[in-house]
N, C-alpha and C positions, 0 to 999 in steps of 0.2 A: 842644620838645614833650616829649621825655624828662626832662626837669625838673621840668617839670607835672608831669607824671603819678608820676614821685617823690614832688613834692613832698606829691599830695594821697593817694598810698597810705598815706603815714608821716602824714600832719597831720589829714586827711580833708577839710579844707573850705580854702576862699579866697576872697577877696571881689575883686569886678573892680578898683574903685578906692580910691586911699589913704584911708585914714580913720584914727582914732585907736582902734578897737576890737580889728579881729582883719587880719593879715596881707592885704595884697594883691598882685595879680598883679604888676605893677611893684616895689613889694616882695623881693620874690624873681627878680627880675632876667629875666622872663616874659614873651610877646608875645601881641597879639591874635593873632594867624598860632598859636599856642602850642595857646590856645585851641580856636579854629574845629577845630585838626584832633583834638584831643582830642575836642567835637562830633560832627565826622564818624566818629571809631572808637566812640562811643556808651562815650569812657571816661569821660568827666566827667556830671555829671547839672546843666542850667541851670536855675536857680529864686531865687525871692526870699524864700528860708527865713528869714533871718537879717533882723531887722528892716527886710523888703521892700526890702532892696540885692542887686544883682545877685549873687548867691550859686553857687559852682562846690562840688559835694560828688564824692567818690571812690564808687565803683562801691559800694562796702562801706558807707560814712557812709549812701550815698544808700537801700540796702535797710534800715540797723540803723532809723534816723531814721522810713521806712515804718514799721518795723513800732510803734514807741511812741508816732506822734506821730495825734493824732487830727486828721483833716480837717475844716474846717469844711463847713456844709452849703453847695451852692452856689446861688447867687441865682439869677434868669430869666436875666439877661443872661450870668451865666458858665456857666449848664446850654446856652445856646441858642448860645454859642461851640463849649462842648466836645463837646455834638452833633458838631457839622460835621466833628469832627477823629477821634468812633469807630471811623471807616472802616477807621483805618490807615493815610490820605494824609498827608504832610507838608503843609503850606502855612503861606506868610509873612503876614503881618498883616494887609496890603494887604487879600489875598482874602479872611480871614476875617472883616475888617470891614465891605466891602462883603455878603459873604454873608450875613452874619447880620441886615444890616439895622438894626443896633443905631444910635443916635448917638454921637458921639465918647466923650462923656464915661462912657454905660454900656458900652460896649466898655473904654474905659480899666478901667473899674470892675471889671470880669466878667473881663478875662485877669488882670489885676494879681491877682484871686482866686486865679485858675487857677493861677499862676506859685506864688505865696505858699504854696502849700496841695499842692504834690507832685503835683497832677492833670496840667500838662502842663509839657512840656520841649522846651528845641531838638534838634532829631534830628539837622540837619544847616545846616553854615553857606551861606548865603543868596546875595546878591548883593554884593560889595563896595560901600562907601559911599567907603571910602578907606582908606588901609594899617591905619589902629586901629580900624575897624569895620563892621561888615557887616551883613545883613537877616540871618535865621535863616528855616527851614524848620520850623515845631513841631508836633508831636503829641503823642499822649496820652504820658502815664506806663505805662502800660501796653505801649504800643508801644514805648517805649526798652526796656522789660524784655523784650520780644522778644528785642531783639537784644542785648541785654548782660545775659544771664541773673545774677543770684548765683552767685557761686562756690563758697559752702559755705550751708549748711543756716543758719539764724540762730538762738541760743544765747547768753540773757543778753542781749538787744538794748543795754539800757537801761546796763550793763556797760560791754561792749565799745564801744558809741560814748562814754561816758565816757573812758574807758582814751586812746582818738582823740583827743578833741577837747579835754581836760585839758589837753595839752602848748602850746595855741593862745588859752583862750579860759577863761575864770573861770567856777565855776558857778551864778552868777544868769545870764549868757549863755544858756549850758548850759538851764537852766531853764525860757530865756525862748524858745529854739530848738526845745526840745519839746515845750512847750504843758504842761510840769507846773510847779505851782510849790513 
């Protein structure tokens, strides 16, 4: 866990599985368990920032990235998820797909937004599926900022997650991560 969380104060981002773009958990010698309790200390922010791949940002990537990256607007089916989740309740898919009523494929559709677009995130890890994977518990973006406030005021956003994520990741990445081109 200490690793992690090294690794993404100094890098800011990591992607869950290997790929050929930017560093992954296994990569850096890293466990699902690594993860999850990173999740549960609300030190990692989970999302699908990064060309809709399981994407892990640092406390810091996750506020600078806020503040430059414009949200898309969200459709019926992911305004009528992220409803359920305002409250400030956690909950795992399960509930939020039967609750909302959606069919499979616009729930797919409508969190995969959510995820994509910094609206929501895992709070805490779930149920075990087996040693490399587990359910999540998710709510809003807002809600993880609750509890994992910023640590400094934000200055030069656009800057400083430059500075970050230069050392990992080229700048059409870069580009393509914050919605400018």
């Amino acid at each position: 866990m200490k690793d992690l969380l090294n690794y993404l104060q100094k890098y800011g981002i990591l992607l869950c599985n290997v790929n050929p773009e930017l560093p992954a958990l296994e990569d850096i010698g890293c466990t699902w368990g690594d993860v999850t309790a990173l999740i549960d200390r609300q030190e990692l922010f989970y999302c699908k920032a990064f060309k809709k791949r399981t994407t892990y940002l640092s406390r810091e990537a996750y506020y600078l990235l806020k503040e430059i990256r414009q949200k898309k607007p969200l459709t019926p089916a992911a305004q009528k998820i992220y409803s359920i989740m305002e409250d400030g309740a956690a909950a795992e898919t399960d509930f939020l797909k039967t609750v909302s009523g959606l069919d499979a494929k616009s729930y797919r559709e409508g969190f995969e937004l959510l995820l994509q677009n910094l609206y929501i995130t895992a709070l805490h890890n779930g149920k075990p599926l087996h040693e490399n994977w587990s359910t999540f518990l998710y709510g809003t973006a807002e809600e993880w900022e609750k509890r994992a406030p910023a640590a400094v005021p934000i200055e030069n956003a656009r800057e400083r997650l430059w500075e970050i994520l230069s050392q990992t990741m080229t700048e059409r990445q870069f580009r393509s991560l914050t919605g400018r081109r």
